[in-house]
N, C-alpha and C positions, 0 to 999 in steps of 0.2 A: 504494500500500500504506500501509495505518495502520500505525505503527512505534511511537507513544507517544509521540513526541517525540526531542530527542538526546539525552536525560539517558537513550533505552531502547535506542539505537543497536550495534548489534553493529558491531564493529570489526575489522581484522586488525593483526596484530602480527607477524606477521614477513612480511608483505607476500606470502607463496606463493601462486601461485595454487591452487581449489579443484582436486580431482582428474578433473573432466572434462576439466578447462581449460578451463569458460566463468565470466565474471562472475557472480557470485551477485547476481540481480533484485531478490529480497526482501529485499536486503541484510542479510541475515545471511552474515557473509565467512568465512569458515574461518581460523585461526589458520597453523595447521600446515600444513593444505590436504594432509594427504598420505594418499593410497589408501588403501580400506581394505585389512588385511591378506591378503586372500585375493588381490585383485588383481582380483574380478569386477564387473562394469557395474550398478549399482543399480538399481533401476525405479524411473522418476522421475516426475514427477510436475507437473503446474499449475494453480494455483487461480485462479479468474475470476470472479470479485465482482463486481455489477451492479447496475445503480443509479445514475441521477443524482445522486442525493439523497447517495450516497456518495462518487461522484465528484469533488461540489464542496465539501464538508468540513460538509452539514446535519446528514447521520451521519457517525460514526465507524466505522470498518472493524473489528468486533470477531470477522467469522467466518474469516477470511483466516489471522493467527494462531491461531485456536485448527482451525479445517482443518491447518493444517503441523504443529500440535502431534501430531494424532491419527497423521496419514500419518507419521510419524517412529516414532511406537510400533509402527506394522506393517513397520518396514523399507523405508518408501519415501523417494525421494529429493526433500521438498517443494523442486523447481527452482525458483518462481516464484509470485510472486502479483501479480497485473495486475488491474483497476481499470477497468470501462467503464461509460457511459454505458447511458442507454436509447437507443444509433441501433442498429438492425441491423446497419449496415456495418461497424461499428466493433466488435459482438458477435462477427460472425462472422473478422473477419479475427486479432481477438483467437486462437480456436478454431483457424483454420488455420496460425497464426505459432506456437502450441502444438506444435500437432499436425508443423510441418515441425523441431520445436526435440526430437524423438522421445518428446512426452512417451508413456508407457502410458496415463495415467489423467489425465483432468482434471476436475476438480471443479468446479462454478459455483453459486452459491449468489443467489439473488434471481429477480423478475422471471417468477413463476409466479400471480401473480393474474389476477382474472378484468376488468383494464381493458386496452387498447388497446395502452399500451405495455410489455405483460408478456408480452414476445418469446422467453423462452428457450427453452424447449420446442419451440417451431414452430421455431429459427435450429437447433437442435441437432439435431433431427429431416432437418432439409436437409441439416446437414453430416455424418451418417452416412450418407445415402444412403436413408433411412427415409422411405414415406410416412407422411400423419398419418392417424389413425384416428379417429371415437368409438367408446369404450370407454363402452357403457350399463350396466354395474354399476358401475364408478366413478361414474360422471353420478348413479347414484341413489346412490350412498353419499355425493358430494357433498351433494344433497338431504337428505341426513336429515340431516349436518351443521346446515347452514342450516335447518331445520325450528324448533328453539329460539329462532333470533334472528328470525325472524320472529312466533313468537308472541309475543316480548318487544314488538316493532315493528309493532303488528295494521296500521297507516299503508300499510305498502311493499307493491309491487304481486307476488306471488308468482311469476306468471308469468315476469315482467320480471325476478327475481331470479335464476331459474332459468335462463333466456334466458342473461342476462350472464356466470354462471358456468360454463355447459357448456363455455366455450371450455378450461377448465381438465380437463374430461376429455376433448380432445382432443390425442393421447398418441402418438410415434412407434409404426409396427407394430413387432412383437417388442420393443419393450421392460420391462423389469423395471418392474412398478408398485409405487412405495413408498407404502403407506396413510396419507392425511394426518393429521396433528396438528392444523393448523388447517381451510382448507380446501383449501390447494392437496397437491394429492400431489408424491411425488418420481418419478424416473425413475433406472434407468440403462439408460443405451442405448448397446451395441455399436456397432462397425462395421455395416453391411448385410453379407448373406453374401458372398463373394468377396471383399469388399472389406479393406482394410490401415486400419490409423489405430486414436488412442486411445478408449477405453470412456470415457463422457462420462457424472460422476455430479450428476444436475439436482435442488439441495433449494433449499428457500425461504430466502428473506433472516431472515425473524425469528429471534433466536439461539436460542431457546427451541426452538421447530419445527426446526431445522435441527440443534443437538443432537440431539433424540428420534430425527430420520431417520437420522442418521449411523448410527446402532446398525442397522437394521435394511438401510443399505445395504451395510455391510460384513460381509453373513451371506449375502449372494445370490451365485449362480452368478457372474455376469458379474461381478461385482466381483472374487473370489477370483480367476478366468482372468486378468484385467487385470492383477493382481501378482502372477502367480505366478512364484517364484522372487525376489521379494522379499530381501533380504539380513534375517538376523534382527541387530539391533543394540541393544547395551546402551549406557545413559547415565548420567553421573555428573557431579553438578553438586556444585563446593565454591565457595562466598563468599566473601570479604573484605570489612574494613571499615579505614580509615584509611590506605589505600593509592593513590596516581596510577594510571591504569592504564597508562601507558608504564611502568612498573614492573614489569606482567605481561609485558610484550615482553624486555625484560634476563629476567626468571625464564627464560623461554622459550631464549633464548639460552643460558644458564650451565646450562638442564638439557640442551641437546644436548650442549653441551662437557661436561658434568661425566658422560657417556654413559648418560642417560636415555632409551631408546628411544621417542622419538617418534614415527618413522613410520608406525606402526598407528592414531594418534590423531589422530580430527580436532575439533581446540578449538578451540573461540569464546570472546571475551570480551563480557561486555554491563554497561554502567555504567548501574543501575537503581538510585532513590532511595540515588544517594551511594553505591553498593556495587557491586562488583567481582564478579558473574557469572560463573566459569569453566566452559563448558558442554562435554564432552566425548564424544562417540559413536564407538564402536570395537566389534569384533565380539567375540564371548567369547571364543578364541581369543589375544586382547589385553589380558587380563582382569590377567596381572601387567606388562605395559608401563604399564596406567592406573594400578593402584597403584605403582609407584615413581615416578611423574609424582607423586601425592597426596603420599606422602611427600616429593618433592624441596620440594615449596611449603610443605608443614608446617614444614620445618626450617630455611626460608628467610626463612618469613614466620609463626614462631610467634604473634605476637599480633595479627597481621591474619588470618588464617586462622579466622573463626568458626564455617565450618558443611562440614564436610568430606562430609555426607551429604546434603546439595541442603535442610536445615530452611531456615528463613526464621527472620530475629530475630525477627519478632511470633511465629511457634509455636515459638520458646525463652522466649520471656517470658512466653506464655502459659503453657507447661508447667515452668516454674520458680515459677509464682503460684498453680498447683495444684496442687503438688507441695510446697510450703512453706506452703499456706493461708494465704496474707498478701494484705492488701489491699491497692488504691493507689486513688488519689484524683491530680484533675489542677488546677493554678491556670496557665492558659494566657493568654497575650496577642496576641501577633503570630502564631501561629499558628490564634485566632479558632474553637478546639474540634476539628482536624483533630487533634488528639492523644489527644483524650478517642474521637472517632470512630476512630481507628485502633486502640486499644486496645479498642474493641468491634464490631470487625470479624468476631471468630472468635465461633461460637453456642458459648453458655457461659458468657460472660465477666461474665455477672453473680453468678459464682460469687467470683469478685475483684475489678470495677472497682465503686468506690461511688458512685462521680459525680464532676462538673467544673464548674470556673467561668472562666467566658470574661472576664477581667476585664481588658479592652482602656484602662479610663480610669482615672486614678491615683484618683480616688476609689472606684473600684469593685474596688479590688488591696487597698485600705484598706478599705472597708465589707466582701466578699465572702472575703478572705482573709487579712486580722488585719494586712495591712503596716503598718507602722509610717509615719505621715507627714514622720517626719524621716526617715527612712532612704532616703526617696525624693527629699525636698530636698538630701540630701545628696550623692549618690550618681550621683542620677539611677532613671527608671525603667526603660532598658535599663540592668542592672549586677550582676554576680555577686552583690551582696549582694539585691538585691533578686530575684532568682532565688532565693536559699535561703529567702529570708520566704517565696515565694509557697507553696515546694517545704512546708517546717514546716506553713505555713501552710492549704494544702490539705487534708494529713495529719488536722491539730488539726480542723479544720471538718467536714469527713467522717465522723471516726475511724478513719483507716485507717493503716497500719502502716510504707505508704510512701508517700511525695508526690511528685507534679512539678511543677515550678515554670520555666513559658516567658517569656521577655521578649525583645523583640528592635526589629528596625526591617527588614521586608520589603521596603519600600520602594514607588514608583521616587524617592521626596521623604523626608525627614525625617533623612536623615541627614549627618554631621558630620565634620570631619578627625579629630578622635577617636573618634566612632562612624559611621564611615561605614555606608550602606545594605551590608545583607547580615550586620550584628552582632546577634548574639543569644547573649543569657546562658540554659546552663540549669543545674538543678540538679534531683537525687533525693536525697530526705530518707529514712532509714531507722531505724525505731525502736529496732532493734538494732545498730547501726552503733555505730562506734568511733572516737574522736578521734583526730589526728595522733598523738600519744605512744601509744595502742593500748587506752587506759584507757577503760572503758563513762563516756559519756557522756549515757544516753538520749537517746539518735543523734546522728547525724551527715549531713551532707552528701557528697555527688558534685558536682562543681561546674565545670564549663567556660561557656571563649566562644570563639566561634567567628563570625570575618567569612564567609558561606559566597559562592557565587558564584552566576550567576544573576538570571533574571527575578520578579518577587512571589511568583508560584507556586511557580517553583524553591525559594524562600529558605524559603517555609514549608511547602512537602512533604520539603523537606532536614532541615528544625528537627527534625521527628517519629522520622525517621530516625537522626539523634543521639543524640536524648533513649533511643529503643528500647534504642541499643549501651550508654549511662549506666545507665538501668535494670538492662541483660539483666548489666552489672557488678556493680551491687549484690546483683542477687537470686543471682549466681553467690556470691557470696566476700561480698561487704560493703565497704565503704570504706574502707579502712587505709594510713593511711603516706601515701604522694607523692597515692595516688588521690584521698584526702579531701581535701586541697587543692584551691583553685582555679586555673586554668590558663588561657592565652591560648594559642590555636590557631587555622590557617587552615586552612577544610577545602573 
């Protein structure tokens, strides 16, 4: 399973086990681990991703989570997600260590093209018990597909293309046909009749196609039959930011003791860019156990606690920058534009971002963003002051109303016992901001440094992540008092 890495890692915090009582595969662990309220058996679920190419890390596994993502909004129980090769042996044992582990429904996604080793169809058709068939209105609906790229390619032999591809409409009997996106179709296929075992739903590897199918597989007979009775469950996700997350384990604890009804709720925690994830799924029914859970961590954790309705900092920042009509502008270093890029991430954003300058070399922080070259000899160019030239300094270049200004040391070399690898200065300039004493100073500064932890990547996808909660400060309230000062922090 693609998990993002360990900075994306879902954890358990008071060590319960989930409420089947088996290991959670796809490692996402359950916090609380406890039942849902009603006390009924979920219809669960396993997703079977295919592909060598995925297997050994040439792709990324991107349909596996967003499959658990979907099945969770219907009430299913995403049990698993497993990861094979192109061998059939290995496909199908996959399928039956599924199928013996009670899933209803299992998903597989890849391995529906028309070359050699695009076995899923034909292994899944075995394992319901299903002969294969051709399906000659698919075959020609394939064909007129393919009709375009051939005339693009007058070279390729028509015949011979036609040949290669038929094997993609041959399609277990009685199965649901899903009409392709690209060229391959999707499938579900039940059980054979008499027969016991999970509804097996077969879409293609590209995320694009296998999106589109999703919709039109979860509208068919055989699918609905496979979940029926589905548990219906609601979710609620609130954030943190400046928090450990052995911290959410103590919360957890102190909200049993302090008689927080937990056992309707089942939480995860997940530590994604530097922030604290609390993901919670519980049945309506449990709808005021989940809010006094909310409220226990609001009151606990008032100024970590940023987004109590599952927002993200980039769409606070972005809806505090179109909401105020104020511009920003970015003067990055060690972070090399992943900041100016993250900030235009959301469609729109050029209603607010005015541009950036990647100014990695001290003459190019001095040519591209007005720093000063003593301020750099002096100081150094990882160093809060030279973070707020860049922050001013972006602002002034641009003309925008708020600035960022990144400096740091990534690493895995360049750093010092006074700045060791993982130090970076940031700062947000705001035109309207207010000096220490509270008096309009035609702005002021947000100013931190922070040693963060971590690999090169880590350090400077963490930087971004900073810099957002500095921002999403300013554009909240403005920088006054202890805030406009500069600060030494480990985060």
């Amino acid at each position: 399973m693609s998990s993002g890495g360990s900075d994306a890692a879902r954890s358990p915090v008071s060590g319960h086990a989930p409420a089947s009582g088996r290991a959670p595969v796809s490692g996402r662990a359950p916090v609380s681990g406890h039942a849902p309220v009603s006390g009924r058996a979920s219809v669960r679920a396993g997703i079977l991703v295919t592909g060598t190419e995925v297997l050994t890390g040439i792709i990324s596994d991107r349909n596996g989570p967003w499959l658990s993502e979907r099945l969770v909004e219907l009430g299913v129980d995403a049990a698993m997600i497993q990861i094979v090769g192109d061998r059939p042996d290995d496909l199908m044992a996959a399928l039956r260590f599924m199928a013996d582990d009670g899933m209803a429904l299992i998903v597989t996604s890849g391995g529906l093209g028309p070359t050699a080793d695009d076995l899923t169809a034909e292994l899944v058709g075995r394992f319901a018990g299903r002969e294969m068939v051709l399906d000659a209105e698919l075959e020609d609906r394939i064909a007129e597909i393919l009709r375009p790229m051939m005339s693009r390619w007058p070279g390729l032999d028509p015949d011979a293309i036609r040949e290669s591809n038929r094997k993609q409409a041959v399609v277990p009997a009685g199965a649901t046909i899903l009409d392709p996106v690209g060229t391959a179709p999707g499938l579900v296929v039940p059980p054979a009749a008499g027969a016991s075992g999970p509804t097996v739903v077969v879409l293609p590897g590209p995320p694009r196609e296998l999106h589109e199918m999703w919709e039109k597989a979860v509208r068919t007979e055989a699918f609905r039959a496979a979940i029926a009775g589905a548990t219906v469950y609601r979710r609620g996700i609130m954030r943190l930011y400046g928090i450990p997350e052995s911290e959410i384990a103590n919360t957890l604890r102190a909200a049993e003791d302090a008689g927080v009804p937990l056992e309707p709720l089942e939480i995860t925690t997940c530590l994604r860019r530097g922030e604290i994830e609390v993901a919670t799924r519980y049945e309506e029914a449990a709808e005021a156990a989940y809010e006094s859970f909310v409220e226990f961590v609001a009151t606990r954790h008032p100024s970590q606690l940023f987004s109590r309705d599952g927002s993200t900092v980039d769409e606070q920042v972005a809806s505090l920058l179109v909401r105020s009509g104020r511009t920003v502008a970015v003067a990055e270093s060690c972070t090399g534009g992943l900041m100016a890029a993250r900030l235009t991430e959301r469609a729109g954003s050029s209603d607010y971002f005015l541009g950036g300058a990647v100014v990695y070399s001290n003459e190019a922080k001095v040519a591209l963003a007005g720093v000063d070259a003593a301020l750099i000899e002096r100081f150094g160019a990882v160093s809060t002051e030279v973070a707020e030239a860049l922050a001013s300094g972006a602002a002034a270049r641009f003309g925008a109303e708020v600035g960022i200004g990144i400096t740091g040391i990534a690493g895995p070399g360049g750093g010092t016992e006074d700045k060791p690898v993982g130090t970076v200065c940031f700062s947000v300039w705001s035109s309207d901001g207010a000096s220490s004493d509270g008096a309009s100073s035609g702005g002021a500064h947000l100013t931190r440094r922070a040693v963060l932890p971590g690999s090169r990547s880590d350090v400077r996808e963490r930087s971004t992540t900073v810099t957002m909660h500095l921002l999403r400060r300013v554009l909240s309230s403005g920088p006054s008092g202890a805030d406009a000062a500069a600060g030494t922090e480990r985060a």
